[in-house]
Backbone as CSV, one residue per row, in Angstrom:
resi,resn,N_x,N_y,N_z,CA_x,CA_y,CA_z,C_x,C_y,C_z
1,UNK,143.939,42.938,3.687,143.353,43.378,2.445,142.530,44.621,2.680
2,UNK,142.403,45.729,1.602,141.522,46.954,1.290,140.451,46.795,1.511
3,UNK,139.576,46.908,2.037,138.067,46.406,1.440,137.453,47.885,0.681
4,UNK,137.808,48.583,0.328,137.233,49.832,-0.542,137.008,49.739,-1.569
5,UNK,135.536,50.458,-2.242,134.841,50.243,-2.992,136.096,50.297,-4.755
6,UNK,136.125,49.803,-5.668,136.752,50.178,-7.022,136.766,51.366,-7.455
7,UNK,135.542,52.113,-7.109,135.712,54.008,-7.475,134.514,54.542,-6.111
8,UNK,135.270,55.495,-6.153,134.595,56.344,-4.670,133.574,56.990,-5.002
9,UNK,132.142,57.076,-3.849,131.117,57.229,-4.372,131.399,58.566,-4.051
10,UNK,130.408,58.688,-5.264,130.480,60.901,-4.787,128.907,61.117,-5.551
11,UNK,129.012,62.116,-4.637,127.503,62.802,-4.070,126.917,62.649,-5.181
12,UNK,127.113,62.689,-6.234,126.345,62.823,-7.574,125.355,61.952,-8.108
13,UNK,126.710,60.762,-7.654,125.853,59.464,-8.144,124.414,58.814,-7.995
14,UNK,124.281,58.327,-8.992,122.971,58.075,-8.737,123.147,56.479,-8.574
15,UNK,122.694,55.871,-7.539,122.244,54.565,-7.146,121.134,54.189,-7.258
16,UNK,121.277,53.583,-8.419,119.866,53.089,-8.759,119.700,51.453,-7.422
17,UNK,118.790,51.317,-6.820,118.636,50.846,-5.666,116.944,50.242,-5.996
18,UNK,116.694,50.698,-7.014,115.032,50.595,-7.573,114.706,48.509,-7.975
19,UNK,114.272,48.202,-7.272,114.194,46.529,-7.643,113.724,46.541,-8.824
20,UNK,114.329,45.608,-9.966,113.713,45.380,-11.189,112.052,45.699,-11.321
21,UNK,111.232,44.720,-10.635,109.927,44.785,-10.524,109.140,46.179,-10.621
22,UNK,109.789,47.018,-9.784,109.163,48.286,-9.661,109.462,49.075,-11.056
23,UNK,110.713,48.848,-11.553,110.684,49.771,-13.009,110.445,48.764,-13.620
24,UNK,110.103,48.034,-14.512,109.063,47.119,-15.143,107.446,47.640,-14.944
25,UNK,107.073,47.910,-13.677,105.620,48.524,-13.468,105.786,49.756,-13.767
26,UNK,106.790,50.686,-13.420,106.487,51.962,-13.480,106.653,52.091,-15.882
27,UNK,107.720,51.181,-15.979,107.739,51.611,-17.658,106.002,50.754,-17.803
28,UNK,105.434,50.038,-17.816,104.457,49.291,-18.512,103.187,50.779,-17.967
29,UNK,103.225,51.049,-16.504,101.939,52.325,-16.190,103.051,53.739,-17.767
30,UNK,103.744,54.105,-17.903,104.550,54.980,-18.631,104.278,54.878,-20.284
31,UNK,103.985,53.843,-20.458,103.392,52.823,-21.951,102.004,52.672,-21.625
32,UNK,101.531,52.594,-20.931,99.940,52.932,-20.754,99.175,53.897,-21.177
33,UNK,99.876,54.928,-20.560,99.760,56.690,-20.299,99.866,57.029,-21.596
34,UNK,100.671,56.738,-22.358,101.373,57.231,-23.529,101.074,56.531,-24.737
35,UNK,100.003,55.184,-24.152,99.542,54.503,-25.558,97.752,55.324,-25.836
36,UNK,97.283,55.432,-24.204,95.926,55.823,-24.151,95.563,57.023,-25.359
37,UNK,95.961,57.922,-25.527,96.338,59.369,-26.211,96.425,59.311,-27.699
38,UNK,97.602,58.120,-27.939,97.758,57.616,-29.462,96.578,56.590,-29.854
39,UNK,96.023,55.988,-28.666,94.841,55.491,-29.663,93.681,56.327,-29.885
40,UNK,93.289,56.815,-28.747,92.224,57.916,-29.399,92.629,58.911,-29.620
41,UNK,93.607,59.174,-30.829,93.971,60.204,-31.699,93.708,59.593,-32.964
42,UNK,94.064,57.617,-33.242,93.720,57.206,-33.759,92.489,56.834,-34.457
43,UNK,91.786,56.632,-33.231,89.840,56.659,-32.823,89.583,57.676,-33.763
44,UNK,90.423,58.960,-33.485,89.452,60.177,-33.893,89.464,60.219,-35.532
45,UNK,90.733,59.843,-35.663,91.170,60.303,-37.229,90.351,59.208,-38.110
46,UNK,90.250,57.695,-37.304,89.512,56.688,-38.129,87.851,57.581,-37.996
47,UNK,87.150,57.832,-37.126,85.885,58.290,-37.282,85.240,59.270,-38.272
48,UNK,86.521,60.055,-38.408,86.319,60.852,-39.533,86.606,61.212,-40.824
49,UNK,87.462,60.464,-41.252,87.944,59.717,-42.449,87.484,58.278,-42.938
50,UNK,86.823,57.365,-42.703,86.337,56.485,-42.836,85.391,56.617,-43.723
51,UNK,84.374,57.859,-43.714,83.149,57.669,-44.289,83.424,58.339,-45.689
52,UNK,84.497,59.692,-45.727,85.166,60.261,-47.385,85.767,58.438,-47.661
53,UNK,86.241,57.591,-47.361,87.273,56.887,-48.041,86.576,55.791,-48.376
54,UNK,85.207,55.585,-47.467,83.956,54.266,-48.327,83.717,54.965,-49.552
55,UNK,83.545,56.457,-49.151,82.798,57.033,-50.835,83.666,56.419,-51.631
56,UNK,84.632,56.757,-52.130,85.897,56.818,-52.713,85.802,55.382,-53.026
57,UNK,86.099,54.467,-52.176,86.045,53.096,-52.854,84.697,52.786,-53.291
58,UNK,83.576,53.621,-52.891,82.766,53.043,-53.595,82.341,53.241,-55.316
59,UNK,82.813,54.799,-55.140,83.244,55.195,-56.576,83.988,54.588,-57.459
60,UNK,85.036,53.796,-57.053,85.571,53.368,-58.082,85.287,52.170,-58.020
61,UNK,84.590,51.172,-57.146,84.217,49.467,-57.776,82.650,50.357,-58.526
62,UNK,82.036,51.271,-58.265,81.152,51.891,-59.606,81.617,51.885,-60.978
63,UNK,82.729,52.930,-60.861,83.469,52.990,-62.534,84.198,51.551,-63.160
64,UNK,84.528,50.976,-62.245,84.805,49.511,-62.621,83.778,48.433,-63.085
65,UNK,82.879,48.696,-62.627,81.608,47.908,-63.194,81.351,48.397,-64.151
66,UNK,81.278,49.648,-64.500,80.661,50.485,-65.552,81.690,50.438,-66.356
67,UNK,82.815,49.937,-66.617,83.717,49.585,-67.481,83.156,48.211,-67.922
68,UNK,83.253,47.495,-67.583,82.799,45.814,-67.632,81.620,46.010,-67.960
69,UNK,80.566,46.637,-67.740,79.139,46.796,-68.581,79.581,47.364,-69.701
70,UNK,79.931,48.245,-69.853,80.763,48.806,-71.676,81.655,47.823,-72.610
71,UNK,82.807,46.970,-71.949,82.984,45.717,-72.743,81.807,44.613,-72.774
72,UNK,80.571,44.798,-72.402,79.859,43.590,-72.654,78.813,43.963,-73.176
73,UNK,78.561,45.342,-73.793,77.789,45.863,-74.561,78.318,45.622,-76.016
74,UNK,79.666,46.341,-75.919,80.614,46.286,-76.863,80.374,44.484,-77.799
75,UNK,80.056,43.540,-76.780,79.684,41.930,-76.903,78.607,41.800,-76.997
76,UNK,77.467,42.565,-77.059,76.162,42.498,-77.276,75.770,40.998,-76.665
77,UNK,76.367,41.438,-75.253,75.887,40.546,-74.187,74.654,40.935,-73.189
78,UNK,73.652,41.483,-73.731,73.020,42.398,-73.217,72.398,42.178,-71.746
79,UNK,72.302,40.630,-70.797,71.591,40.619,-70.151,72.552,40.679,-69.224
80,UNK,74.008,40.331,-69.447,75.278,40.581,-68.430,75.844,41.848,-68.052
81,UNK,75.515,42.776,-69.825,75.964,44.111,-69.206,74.863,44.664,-68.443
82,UNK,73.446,44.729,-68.519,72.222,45.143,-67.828,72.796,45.206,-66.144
83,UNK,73.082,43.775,-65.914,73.450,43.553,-65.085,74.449,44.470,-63.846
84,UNK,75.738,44.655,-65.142,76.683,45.420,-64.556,76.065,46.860,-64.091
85,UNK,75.795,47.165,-65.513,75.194,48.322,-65.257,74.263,49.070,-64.684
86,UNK,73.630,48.103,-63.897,72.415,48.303,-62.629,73.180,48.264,-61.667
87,UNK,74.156,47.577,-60.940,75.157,47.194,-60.291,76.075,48.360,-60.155
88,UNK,76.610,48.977,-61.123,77.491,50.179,-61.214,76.235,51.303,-60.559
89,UNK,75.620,51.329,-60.968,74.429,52.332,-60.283,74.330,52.063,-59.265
90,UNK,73.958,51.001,-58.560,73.169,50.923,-57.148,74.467,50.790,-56.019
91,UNK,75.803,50.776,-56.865,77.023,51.160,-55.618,76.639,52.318,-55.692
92,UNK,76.842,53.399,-56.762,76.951,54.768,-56.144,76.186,55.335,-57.293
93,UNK,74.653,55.888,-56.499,74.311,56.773,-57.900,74.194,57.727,-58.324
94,UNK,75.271,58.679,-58.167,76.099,59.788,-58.137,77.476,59.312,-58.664
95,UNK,77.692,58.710,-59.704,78.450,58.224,-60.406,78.261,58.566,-61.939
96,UNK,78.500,59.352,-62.229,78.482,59.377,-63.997,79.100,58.299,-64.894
97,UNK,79.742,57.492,-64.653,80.431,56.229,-65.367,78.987,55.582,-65.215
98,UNK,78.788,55.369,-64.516,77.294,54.641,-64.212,76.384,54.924,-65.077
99,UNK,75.711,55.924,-64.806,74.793,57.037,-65.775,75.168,56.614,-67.310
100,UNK,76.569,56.800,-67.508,76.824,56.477,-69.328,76.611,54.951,-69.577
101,UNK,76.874,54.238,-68.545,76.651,52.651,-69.076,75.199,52.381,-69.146
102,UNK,74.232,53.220,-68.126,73.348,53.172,-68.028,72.487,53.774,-69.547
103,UNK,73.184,54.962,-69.813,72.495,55.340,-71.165,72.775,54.585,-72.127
104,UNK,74.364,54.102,-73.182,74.501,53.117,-74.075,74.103,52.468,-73.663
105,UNK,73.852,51.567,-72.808,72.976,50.485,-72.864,71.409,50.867,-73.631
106,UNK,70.715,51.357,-72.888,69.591,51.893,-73.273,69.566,52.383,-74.558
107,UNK,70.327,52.966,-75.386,70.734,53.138,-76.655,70.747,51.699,-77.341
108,UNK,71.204,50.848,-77.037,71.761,50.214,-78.255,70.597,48.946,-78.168
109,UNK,70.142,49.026,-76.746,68.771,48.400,-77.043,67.703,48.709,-76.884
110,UNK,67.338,49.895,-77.608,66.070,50.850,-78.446,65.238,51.048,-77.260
111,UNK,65.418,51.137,-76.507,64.899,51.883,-75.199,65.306,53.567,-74.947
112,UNK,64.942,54.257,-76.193,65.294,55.567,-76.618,64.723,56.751,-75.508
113,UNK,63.363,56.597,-74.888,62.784,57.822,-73.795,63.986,57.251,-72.424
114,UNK,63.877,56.414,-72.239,64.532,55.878,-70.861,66.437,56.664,-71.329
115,UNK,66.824,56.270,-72.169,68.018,56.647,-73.135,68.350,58.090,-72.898
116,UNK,67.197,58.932,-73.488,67.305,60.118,-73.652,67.247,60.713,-72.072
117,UNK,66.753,60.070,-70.862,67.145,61.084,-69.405,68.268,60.354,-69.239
118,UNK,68.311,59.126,-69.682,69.868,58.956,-68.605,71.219,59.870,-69.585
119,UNK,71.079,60.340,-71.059,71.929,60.925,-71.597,71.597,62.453,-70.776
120,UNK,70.701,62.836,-70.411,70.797,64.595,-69.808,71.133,64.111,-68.424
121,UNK,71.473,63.531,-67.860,72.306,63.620,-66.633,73.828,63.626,-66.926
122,UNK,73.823,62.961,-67.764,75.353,62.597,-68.171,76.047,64.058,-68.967
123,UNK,75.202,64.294,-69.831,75.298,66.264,-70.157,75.546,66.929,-68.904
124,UNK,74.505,66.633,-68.581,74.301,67.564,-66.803,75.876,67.717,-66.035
125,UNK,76.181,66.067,-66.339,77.863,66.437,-65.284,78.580,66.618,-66.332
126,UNK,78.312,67.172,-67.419,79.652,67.329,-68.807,80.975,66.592,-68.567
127,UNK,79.949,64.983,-69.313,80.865,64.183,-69.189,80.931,63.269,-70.332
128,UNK,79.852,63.749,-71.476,79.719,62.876,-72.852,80.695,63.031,-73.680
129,UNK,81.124,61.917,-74.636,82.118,61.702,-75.749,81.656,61.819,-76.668
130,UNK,82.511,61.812,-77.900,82.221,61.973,-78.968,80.974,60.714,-78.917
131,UNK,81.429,59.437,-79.124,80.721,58.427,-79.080,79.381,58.688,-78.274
132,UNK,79.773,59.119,-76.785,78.081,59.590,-75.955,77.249,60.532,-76.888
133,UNK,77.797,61.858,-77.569,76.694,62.180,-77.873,76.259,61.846,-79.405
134,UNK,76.374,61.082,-80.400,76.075,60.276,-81.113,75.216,59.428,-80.891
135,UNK,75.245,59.016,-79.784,74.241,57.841,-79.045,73.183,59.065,-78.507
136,UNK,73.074,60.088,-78.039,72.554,60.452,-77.492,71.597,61.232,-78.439
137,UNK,72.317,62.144,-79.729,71.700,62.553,-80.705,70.760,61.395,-81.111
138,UNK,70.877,60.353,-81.462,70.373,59.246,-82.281,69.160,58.730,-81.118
139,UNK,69.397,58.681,-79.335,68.183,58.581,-78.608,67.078,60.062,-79.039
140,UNK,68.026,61.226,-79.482,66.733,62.407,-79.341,65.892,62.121,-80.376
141,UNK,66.663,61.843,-81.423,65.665,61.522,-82.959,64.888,60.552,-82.537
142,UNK,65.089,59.473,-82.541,64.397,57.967,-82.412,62.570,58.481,-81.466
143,UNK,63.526,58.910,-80.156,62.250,59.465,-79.140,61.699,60.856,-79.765
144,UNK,61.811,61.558,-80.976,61.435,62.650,-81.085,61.775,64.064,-81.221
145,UNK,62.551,64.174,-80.456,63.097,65.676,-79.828,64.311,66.214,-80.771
146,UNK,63.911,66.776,-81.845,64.655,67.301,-83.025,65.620,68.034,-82.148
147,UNK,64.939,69.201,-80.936,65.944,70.053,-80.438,67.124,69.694,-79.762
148,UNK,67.172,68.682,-78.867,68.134,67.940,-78.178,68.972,67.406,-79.021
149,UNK,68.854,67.073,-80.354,69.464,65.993,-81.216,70.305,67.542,-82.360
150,UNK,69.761,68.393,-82.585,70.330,69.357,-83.071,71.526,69.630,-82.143
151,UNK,71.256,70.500,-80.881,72.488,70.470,-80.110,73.582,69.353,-79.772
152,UNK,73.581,68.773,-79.769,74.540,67.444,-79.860,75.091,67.432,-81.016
153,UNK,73.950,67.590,-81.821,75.046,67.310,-83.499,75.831,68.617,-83.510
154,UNK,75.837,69.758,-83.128,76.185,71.040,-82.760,77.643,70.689,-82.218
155,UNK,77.276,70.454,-81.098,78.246,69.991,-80.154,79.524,68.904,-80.637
């Protein structure tokens, strides 16, 4: 009998001769190397995006409260919307949804000086409705201030 190999080796070939074990270690150190890099790229991008994207959610469970304080005004539920509407503020108070729940409220229960600053912030970010400045005209009269209540009716 032949004893020669099925195809003749030539110079090219590559004989892999490498014991399992050793490429198993060398891919897992290769996946090491190559995971280290992707996580702190990850690290980096979470460190600095994290704190724009709390704002952001915090802004909107704000305007969401300050929705739900406006249907429960709307219910002249006054001690539930108070509620909301302190709540919509103290997430974010740099929130104008806030600010307006904060003023109708104060409007509709005759708390007209308190009424009348939280309506000039809400001017301030030109963000009143027809409905805001109606409420807001009607805080300038009540508290006094013919001039504030002229411009609005203007407006």
């Amino acid at each position: 009998m032949d004893r020669r190999p099925s195809h003749p080796i030539v110079p090219g070939d590559d004989l892999d001769l490498t014991p399992p074990e050793e490429r198993r270690a060398r891919r897992r150190r290769r996946l090491f190397f190559l995971a280290i890099p992707a996580v702190a790229a990850l690290v980096a991008v979470l460190y600095f995006a994290a704190p724009p994207i709390g704002v952001a959610i915090k802004g909107w469970q704000s305007r969401r409260l300050a929705r739900e304080a406006f249907a429960l005004i709307e219910q002249q539920k006054w001690t539930e919307a108070t509620a909301k509407a302190r709540d919509a503020y103290l997430l974010q108070r740099a929130e104008p949804e806030s600010w307006r729940a904060i003023a109708r409220l104060d409007s509709r229960i005759n708390q007209w000086t308190a009424a009348l600053d939280w309506w000039k912030k809400v001017d301030e970010a030109h963000r009143l409705t027809v409905d805001d400045r109606r409420d807001f005209a009607g805080a300038a009269l009540m508290a006094g201030d013919t001039t504030i209540a002229e411009n609005q009716v203007e407006a």
